[in-house]
N, C-alpha and C positions, 0 to 999 in steps of 0.2 A: 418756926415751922410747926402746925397746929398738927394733931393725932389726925387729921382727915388725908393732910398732903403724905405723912408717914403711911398710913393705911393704903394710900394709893401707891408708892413708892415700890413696898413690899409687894403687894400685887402681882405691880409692871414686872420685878423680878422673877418673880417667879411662874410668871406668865411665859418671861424672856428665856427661860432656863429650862423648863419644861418644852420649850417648841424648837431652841436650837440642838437638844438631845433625841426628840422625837425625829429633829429633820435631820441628824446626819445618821441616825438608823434607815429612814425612808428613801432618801439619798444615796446612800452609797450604792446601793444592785441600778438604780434606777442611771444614777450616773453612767457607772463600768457599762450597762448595759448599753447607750448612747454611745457612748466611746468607742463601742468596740462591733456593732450589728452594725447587718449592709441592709438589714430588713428595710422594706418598703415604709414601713409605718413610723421611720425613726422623724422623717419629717415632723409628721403629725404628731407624734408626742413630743417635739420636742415644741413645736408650735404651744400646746398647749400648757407645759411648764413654764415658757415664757409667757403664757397669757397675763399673769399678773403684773407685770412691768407695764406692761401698756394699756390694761384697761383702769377705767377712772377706779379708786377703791370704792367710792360709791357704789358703784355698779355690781362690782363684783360683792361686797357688802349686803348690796339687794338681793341679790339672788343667791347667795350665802342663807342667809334670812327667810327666803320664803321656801328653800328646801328642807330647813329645819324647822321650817313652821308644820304645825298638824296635820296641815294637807301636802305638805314636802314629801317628796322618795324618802330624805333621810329621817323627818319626822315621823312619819309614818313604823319604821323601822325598831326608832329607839323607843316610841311608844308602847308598838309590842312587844319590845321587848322590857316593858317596865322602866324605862328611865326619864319617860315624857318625854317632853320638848327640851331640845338644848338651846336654842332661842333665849339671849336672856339671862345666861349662867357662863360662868366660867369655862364650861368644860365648851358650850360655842367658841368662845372666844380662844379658847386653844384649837380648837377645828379651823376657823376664822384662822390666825394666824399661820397654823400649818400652810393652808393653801396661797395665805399671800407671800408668806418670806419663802415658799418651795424653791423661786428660781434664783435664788441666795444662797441654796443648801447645795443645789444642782451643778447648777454652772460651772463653780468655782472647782469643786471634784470630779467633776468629765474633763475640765480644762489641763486637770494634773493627772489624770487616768491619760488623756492623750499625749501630753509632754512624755510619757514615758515611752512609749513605743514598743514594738511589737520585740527588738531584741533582748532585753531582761528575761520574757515570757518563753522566747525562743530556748535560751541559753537554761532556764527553771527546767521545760521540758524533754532538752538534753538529760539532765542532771536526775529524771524520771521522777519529776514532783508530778503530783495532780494536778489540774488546774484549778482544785479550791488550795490545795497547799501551793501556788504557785500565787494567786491570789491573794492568802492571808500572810506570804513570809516575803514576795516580792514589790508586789503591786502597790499593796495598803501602805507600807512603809514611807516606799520613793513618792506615794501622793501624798506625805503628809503635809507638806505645806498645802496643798489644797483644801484639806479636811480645817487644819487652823481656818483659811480664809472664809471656810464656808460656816465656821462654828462662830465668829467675830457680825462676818455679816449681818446671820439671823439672829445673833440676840441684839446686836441694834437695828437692824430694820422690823423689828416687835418690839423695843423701846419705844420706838419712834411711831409705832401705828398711829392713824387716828381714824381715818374714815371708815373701815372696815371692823374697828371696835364699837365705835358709835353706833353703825347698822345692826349690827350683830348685838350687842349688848346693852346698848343704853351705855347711860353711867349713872349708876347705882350703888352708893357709897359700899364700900367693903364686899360687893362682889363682882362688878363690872367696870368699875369706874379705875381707870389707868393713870398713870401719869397726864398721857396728854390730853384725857378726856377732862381732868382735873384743871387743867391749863384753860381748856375751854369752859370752863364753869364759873371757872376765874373773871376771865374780860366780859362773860355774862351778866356776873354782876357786879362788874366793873372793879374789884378789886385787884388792881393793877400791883400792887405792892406784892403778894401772893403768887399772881400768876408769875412776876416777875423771877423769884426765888426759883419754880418749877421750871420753866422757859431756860432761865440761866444754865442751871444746873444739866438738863437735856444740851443745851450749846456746847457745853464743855464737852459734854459725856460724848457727843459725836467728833467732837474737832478733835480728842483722843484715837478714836476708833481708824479716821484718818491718817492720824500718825502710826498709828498702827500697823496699820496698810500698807504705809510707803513704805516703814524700814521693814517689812516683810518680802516686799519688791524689790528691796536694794539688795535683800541679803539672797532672793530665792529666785529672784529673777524671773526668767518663763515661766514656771510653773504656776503663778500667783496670779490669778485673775482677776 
């Protein structure tokens, strides 16, 4: 394995780790809040965190891209505020992922915020807890298999990007370029040997994630999405 596949390796890490701790910060209120609102709007947002499941990553990749582009709402933004385009850099490509693995972070902790149900909460506010200390000493705990499944999900579903890294960042040795943009760089020019190593290595690394998953469902049952 050549310092290029290492270089990429590291990256996808830390690319991976940085976005599954960013999402289960961003996640958690956004969760509880789905969980637990009769608001009108919960549709609609919840529509919209599912949007990345179903639209092509291209797509979403595109227009990722041309809002951080210089004429972009958020180009615009980060330019005045001194940090140019993020188009092209790493710090897109952690934006970029934030928004694709969201409903990886999401899902899986509304799904264990609801498994809990409203008598825990009940019985806290018997006991004359607040509802942030009802929250941080009842809630967070009994979700925790939720918070594992959603912290598992999004560091492999941002291992595993590609079309959404490609749009967003190129691949750019040592600072955009991923695992699997690496893989496609590979059968580009045709050194199958190479790509095979990285390819391989991602197989495993998800058919683990799987196993994962199940004895998490066998041990956690409902609560594991």
């Amino acid at each position: 394995m050549n310092s290029d596949a290492l270089q990429a390796i590291r990256l996808t890490l830390e690319l991976a780790t940085l976005t599954t701790l960013l999402l289960l910060v961003i996640a958690t209120p956004l969760a509880w809040w789905l969980a637990q609102t009769k608001s009108r709007w919960r549709a609609p947002v919840a529509a919209v965190v599912t949007l990345p499941l179903v639209l092509p990553p291209s797509v979403l990749g595109f227009y990722l891209l041309v809002a951080m582009g210089p004429d972009g709402p958020l180009g615009e933004v980060t330019q005045a505020l001194g940090w140019g385009v993020l188009s092209f850099t790493f710090t897109g490509l952690l934006v970029g992922s934030l928004v694709y693995s969201l409903p990886f972070a999401v899902q899986p902790i509304q799904h264990a915020f609801e498994a809990i149900g409203p008598r825990p909460l009940e019985v806290a506010a018997t006991l004359r807890a607040r509802p942030l200390d009802a929250f941080f000493s009842v809630a967070l705990p009994l979700a925790r298999p939720g918070f594992v499944t959603a912290a598992i999900l999004s560091f492999a579903h941002t291992v595993g990007e590609f079309g959404v890294v490609l749009m967003i960042g190129g691949n750019i040795p040592g600072k955009t370029r991923t695992v699997s943009t690496q893989v496609y760089g590979h059968v580009e020019a045709m050194e199958y040997a190479q790509a095979h190593w990285l390819a391989g290595g991602l197989l495993v690394f998800s058919f683990a994630v799987l196993l994962a998953l199940a004895s998490m469902k066998r041990r956690y049952g409902r609560v594991v999405a």
